[in-house]
C-alpha positions in Angstrom: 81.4 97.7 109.4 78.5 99.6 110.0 76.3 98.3 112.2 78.3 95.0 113.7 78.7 95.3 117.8 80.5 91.7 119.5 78.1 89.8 121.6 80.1 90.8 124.5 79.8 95.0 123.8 76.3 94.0 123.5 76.3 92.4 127.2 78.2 95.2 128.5 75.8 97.4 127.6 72.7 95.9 128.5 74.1 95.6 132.3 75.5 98.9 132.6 75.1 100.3 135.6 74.4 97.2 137.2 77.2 97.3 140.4 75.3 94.9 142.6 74.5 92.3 140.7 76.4 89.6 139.5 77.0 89.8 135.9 79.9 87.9 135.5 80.6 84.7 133.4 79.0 82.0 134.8 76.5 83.7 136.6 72.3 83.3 135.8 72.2 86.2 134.2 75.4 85.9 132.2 73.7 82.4 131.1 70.8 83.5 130.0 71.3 86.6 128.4 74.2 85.7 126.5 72.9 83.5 124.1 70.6 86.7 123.1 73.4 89.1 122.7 75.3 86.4 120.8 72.3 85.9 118.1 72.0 90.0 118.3 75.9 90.5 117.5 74.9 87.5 114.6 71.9 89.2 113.3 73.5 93.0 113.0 76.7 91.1 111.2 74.3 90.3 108.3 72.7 93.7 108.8 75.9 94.3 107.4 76.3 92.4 104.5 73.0 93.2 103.4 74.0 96.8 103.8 76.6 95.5 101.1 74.0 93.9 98.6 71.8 96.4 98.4 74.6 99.2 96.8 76.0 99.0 93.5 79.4 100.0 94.4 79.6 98.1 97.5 78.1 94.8 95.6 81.1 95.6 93.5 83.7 95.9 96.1 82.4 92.7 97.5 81.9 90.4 95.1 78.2 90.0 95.2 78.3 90.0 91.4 74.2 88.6 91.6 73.2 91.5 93.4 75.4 93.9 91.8 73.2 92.5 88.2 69.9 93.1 89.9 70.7 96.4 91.3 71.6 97.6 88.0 68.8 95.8 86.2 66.4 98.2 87.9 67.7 101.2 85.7 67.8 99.0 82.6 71.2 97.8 82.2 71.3 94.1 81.8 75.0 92.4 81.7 75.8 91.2 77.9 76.3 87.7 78.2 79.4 85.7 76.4 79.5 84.7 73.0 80.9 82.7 70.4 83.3 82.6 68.0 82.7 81.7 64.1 84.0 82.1 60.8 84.3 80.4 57.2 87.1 77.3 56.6 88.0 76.1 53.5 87.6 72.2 53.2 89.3 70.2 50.8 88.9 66.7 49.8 87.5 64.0 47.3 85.3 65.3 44.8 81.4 64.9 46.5 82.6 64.3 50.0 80.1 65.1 52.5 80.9 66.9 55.9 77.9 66.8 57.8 76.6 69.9 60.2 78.1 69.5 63.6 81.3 67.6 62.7 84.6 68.4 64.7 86.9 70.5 63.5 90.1 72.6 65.8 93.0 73.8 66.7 96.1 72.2 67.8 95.6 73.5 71.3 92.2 71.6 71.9 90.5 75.1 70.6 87.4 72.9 69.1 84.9 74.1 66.4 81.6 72.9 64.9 80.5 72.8 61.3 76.8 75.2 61.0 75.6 72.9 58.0 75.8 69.7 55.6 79.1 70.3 53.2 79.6 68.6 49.8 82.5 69.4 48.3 82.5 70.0 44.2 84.1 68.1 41.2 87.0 70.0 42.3 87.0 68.5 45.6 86.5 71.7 47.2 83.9 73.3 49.5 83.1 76.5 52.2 81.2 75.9 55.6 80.7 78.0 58.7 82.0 76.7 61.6 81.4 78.4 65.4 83.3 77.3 68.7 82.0 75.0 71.0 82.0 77.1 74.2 81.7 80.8 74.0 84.9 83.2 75.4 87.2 85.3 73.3 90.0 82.3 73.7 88.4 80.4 70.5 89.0 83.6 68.3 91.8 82.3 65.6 93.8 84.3 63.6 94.1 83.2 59.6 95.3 79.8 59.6 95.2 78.1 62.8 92.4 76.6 62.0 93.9 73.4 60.6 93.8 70.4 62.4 91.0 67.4 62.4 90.8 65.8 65.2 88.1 62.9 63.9 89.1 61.4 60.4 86.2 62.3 58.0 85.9 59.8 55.2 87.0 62.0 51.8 88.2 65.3 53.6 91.7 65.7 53.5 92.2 69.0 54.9 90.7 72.5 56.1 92.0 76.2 56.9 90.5 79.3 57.6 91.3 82.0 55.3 89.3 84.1 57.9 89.9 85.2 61.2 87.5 83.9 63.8 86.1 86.8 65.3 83.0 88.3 67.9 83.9 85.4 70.4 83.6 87.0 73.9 83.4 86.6 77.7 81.0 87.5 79.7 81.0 90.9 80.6 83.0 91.6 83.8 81.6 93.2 87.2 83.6 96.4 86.5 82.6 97.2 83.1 79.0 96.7 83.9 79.4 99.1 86.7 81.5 101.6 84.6 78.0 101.6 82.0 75.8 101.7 85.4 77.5 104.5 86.0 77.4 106.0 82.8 73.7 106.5 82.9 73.3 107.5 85.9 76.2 110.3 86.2 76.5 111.2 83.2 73.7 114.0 81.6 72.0 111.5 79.0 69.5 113.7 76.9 68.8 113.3 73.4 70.8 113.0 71.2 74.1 114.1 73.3 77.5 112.7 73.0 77.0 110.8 76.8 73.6 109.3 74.8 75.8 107.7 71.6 78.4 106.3 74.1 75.7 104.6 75.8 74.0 103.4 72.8 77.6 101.9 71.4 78.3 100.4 75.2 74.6 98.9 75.6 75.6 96.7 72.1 76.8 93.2 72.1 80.4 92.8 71.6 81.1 96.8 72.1 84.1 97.1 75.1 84.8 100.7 74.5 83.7 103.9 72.7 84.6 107.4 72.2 82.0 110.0 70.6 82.9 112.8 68.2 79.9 115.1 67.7 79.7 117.8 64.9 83.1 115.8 63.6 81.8 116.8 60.1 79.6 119.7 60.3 76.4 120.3 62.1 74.3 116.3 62.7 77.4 114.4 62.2 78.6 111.9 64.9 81.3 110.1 64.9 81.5 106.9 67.3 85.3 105.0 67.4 84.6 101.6 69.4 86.7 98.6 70.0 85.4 95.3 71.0 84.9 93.7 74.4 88.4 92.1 74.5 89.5 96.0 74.1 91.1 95.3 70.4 90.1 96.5 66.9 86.3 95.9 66.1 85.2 93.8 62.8 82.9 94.6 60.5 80.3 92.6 61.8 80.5 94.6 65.5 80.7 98.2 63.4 77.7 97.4 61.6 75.9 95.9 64.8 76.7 99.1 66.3 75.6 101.4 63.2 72.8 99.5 63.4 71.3 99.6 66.9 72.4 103.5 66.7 70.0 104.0 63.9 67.2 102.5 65.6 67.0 105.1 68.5 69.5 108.1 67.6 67.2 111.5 66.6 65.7 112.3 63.4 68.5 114.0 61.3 71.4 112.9 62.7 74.5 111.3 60.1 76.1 108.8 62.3 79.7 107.0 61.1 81.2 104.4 63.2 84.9 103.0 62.5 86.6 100.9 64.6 89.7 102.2 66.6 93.3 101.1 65.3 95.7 99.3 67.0 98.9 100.2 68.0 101.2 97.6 69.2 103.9 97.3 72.2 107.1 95.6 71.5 107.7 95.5 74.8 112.0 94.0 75.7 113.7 94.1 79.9 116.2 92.2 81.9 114.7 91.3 84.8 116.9 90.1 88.1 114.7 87.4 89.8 115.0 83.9 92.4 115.9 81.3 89.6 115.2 78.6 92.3 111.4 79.9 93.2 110.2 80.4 90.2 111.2 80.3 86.3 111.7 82.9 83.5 108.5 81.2 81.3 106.5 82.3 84.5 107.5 85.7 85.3 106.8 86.6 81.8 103.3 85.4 81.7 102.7 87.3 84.7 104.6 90.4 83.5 102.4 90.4 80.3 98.8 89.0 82.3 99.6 92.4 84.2 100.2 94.8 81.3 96.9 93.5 78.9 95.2 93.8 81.9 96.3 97.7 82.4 95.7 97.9 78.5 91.8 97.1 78.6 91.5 99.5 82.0 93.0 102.5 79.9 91.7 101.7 76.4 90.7 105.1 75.0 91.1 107.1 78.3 94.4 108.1 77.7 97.2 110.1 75.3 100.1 108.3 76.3 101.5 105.2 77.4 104.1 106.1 80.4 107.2 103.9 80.4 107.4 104.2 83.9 104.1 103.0 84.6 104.9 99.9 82.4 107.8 99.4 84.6 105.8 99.4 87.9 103.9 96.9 86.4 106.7 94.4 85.9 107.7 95.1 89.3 104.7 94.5 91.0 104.7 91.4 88.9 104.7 87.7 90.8 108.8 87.0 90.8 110.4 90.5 89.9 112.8 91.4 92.2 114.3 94.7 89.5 114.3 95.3 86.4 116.9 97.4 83.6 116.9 98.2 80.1 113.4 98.4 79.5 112.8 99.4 76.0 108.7 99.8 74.2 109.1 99.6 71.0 112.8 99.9 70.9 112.8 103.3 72.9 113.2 104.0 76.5 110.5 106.7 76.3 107.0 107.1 76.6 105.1 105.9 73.7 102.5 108.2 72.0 98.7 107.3 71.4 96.3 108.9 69.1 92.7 109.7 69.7 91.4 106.7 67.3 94.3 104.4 68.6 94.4 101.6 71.4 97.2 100.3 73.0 97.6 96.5 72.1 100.8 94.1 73.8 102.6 92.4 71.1 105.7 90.8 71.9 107.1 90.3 75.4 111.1 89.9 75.6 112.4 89.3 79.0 116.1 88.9 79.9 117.6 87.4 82.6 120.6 89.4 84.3 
């Protein structure tokens, strides 16, 4: 702390000096003085924490996400807020059922969707509606086909799936990646047109996590802009043309801008692990083991050429449980595992053993 002093320093000094009178606890002017020095000590405390507020890094390091948002909303850097999840579902039924806009549809897990519009199906019995997730958050993204289940019986509709990924649902944006853009801008020389400029312009865009710039990629006024989306995994179309999009509203005359989404590259990730079987349970371990790596995953994404074994295996070690680990293997090597400049890292499958 900073400025903080203990009501009793603040005593002590105030009375220094003083040898023949009687400062003591208890005496008159311990009584009433005290009571001063006591709001004093109170008042420099949240001298403190407003110290704390008023700086974007120490906002961060203290949790005063409000603050930390206002402080960075005076350069012009407001946090993206979450969004949601959609995509197209096939619907199949009696011939001229109606599925009205609004009506349920899900996952088995409680992941819950609603229809965008009115649905008839054809003679065929057959029909196409967009459907979006009822809360916002990268959870209700779907991969092709889990989209399946209805949990209200529609009169006429038999059955639905999604032939479509649901895609562009995500969370708010965190404390730390709005800081890392803050920072960006304000560290970083941003002039026209420079590579620091097109990684802020992808960053500032909706749904864009990460970026990397290429300039003069392709000859003199090309760019070339690899992103990934906020959940740090391959972008969609929909996020690369948002991004192409915003670029060519403020990028400078002449300049031929491509954007491509990075490509994944997965971890196959297999260890025997030696841990307390009475404190805690296999199951658990390896959700923490694999919360810990993804986690790691999004802080590197793009920053790095490698992905270190070792580092991998701190990370199970440090993990809730882990008492040791052996025979770690990434994608059935005990090595470190190579990533290219377009790549990301992604965690697939988590095999843990016990020994």
């Amino acid at each position: 702390m900073v400025y903080y002093r203990s009501a009793e320093d603040i005593y002590e000094e105030m009375f220094l000096g003083y040898t023949e009178t009687d400062t003591s606890e208890g005496s008159l002017i311990y009584n009433s003085c005290m009571p001063v020095c006591i709001k004093l000590s109170t008042a420099l405390l949240d001298l403190d924490e407003a110290t704390k507020k008023v700086f974007a890094s120490s906002a961060l390091e203290s949790g005063y996400s409000n603050y930390l948002e206002m402080r960075i909303k005076e350069v012009g850097i407001e946090r993206k807020q979450p969004t949601y999840a959609s995509t197209k579902i096939d619907v199949n039924g009696s011939p001229n059922a109606n599925l009205k806009a609004n009506s349920i549809v899900g996952i088995k897990d409680n992941r819950l969707y609603l229809t965008q519009n009115d649905l008839v199906l054809d003679q065929d019995g057959h029909g196409k509606v967009i459907i979006k997730a009822e809360n916002p958050g990268s959870k209700y993204n779907a991969k092709v086909g889990e989209i399946n289940y209805l949990p209200i019986k529609y009169n006429g509709i038999t059955s639905i799936a999604n032939k479509e990924a649901a895609t562009n649902g995500y969370a708010q944006e965190t404390d730390e990646d709005l800081y890392a853009r803050y920072l960006l801008k304000v560290q970083t020389p941003v002039t026209s047109g420079n590579d620091y400029h097109y990684k802020q312009w992808c960053l500032e865009t909706e749904g864009c996590g990460s970026a990397k710039v290429y300039p003069l990629w392709n000859g003199n006024g090309t760019v070339k802009c690899v992103i990934s989306n906020s959940n740090k995994r391959a972008a969609s179309k929909e996020l690369i043309d948002k991004v192409k999009q915003h670029i060519e509203e403020v990028r400078p005359i002449g300049a031929t801008v491509t954007v491509v989404s990075v490509e994944e590259l997965l971890l196959n990730i297999s260890v025997s692990l030696i841990y307390n079987s009475k404190e805690t349970t296999l199951d658990k371990i390896k959700e923490n083991i694999r919360n810990s790596i993804e986690e790691y995953l999004k802080k590197v994404a793009l920053n790095i050429n490698y992905i270190s074994i070792a580092k991998i295996g701190a990370l199970i070690l440090s993990s809730d449980g882990v008492e040791d680990y052996n025979n770690l293997t990434i994608n059935s090597s005990a090595t470190n595992v190579t990533v290219n400049d377009n790549q990301i890292a992604v965690l697939g499958e988590v095999v843990c053993n016990a020994t």
